[in-house]
C-alpha positions, -999 to 999 in steps of 0.1 A, spaced: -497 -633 647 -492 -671 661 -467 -694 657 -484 -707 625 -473 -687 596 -500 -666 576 -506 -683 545 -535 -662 534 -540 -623 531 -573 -603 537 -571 -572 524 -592 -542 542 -601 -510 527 -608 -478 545 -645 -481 532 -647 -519 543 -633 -514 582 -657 -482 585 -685 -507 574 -669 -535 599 -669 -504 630 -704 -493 622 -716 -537 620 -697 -532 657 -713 -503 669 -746 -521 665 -737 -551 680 -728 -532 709 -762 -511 709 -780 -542 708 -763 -546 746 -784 -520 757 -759 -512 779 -753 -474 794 -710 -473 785 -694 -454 806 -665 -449 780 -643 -463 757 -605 -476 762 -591 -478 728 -558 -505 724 -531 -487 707 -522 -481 678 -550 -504 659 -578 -500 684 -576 -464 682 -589 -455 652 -621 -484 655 -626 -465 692 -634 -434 674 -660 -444 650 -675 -462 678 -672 -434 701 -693 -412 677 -718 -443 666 -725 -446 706 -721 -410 716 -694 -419 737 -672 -389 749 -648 -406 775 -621 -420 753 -590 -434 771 -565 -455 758 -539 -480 772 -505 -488 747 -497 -523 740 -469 -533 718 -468 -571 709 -458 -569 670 -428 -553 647 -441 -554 615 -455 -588 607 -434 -607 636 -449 -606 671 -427 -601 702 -430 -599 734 -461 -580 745 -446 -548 762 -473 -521 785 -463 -486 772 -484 -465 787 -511 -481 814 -549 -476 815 -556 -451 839 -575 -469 871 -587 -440 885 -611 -431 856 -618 -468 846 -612 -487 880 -620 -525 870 -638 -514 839 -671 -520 846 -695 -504 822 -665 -499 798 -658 -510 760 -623 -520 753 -620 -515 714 -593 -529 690 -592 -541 659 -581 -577 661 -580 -606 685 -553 -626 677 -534 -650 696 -552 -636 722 -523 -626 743 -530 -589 744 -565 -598 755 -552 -620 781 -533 -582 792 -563 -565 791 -587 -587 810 -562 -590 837 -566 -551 841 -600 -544 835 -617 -581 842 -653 -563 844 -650 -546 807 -666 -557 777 -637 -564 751 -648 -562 715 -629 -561 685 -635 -556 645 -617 -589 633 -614 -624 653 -591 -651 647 -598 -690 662 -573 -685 694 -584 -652 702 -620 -655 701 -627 -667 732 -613 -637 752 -634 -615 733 -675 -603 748 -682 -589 711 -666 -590 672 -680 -586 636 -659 -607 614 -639 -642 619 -610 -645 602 -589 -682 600 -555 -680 622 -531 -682 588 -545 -655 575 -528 -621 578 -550 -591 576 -539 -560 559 -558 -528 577 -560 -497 557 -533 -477 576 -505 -507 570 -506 -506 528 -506 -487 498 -525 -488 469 -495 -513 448 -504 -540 417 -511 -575 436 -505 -613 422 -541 -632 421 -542 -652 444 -539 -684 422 -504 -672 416 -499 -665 455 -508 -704 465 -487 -718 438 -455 -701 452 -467 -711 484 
């Protein structure tokens, strides 16, 4: 998340993000490109990387761990377990899947390993965007998404009553 505190919420179901991965996996056909494989971002990228894996027929799925939040408070971003160079080298004719671009810092990680990959994401947000090849959905930098794995079902406030406590 940025600096700027999320004053809006965007709720994802289970069925919505599978629609948002499949929207992805066409984009990404529509590249015509032969992928070598996929290098999903832990621990949100992972589960986009599969859906797109079987969308594109992709069987090499690697994965490099980046840690950057606690919660709903980003920290400092933190490698956990590199991508491995020797399958994916610089990453040309490689996706790079997760589910959001955010501040863009994580992005900024990746594209230093892999500069030849094509980075696509689910979700986008303004300062982000840039340092992505592909995404389905824009989201505005205050907003806080809520992915499927992250909630349970619980009674909500409308929103009405959301932005008058705000």
């Amino acid at each position: 998340m940025s600096e700027q505190p999320a004053t809006k919420r965007f709720l994802v179901s289970w069925d919505q993000f599978h629609r948002d991965c499949k929207a992805l996996s066409w984009r990404l056909i529509e590249k015509d490109q032969p992928w070598k494989g996929i290098v999903g971002v832990t621990r949100g990228g992972m589960i986009p990387a599969a859906i797109i894996a079987r969308e594109l027929d992709i069987r090499q799925v690697d994965c490099v761990a980046i840690s950057s939040y606690d919660d709903k408070n980003q920290r400092e971003l933190r490698v956990l377990n590199p991508i491995n160079k020797e399958l994916v080298g610089d990453g040309e004719g490689w996706l790079v899947i997760d589910d959001l671009v955010d501040t863009g810092n994580t992005a900024k990680v990746i594209r230093d390993m892999l500069p030849k990959a094509h980075l696509a994401t689910v979700y986008a947000k303004p300062e982000g965007e840039p340092l992505v090849d592909t995404y389905v959905t824009w989201v505005s930098q205050d907003t806080w998404i809520y992915f499927p794995w992250d909630v349970d079902i619980q009674p909500m406030d409308p929103i009405v009553m959301a932005h008058k406590k705000g």
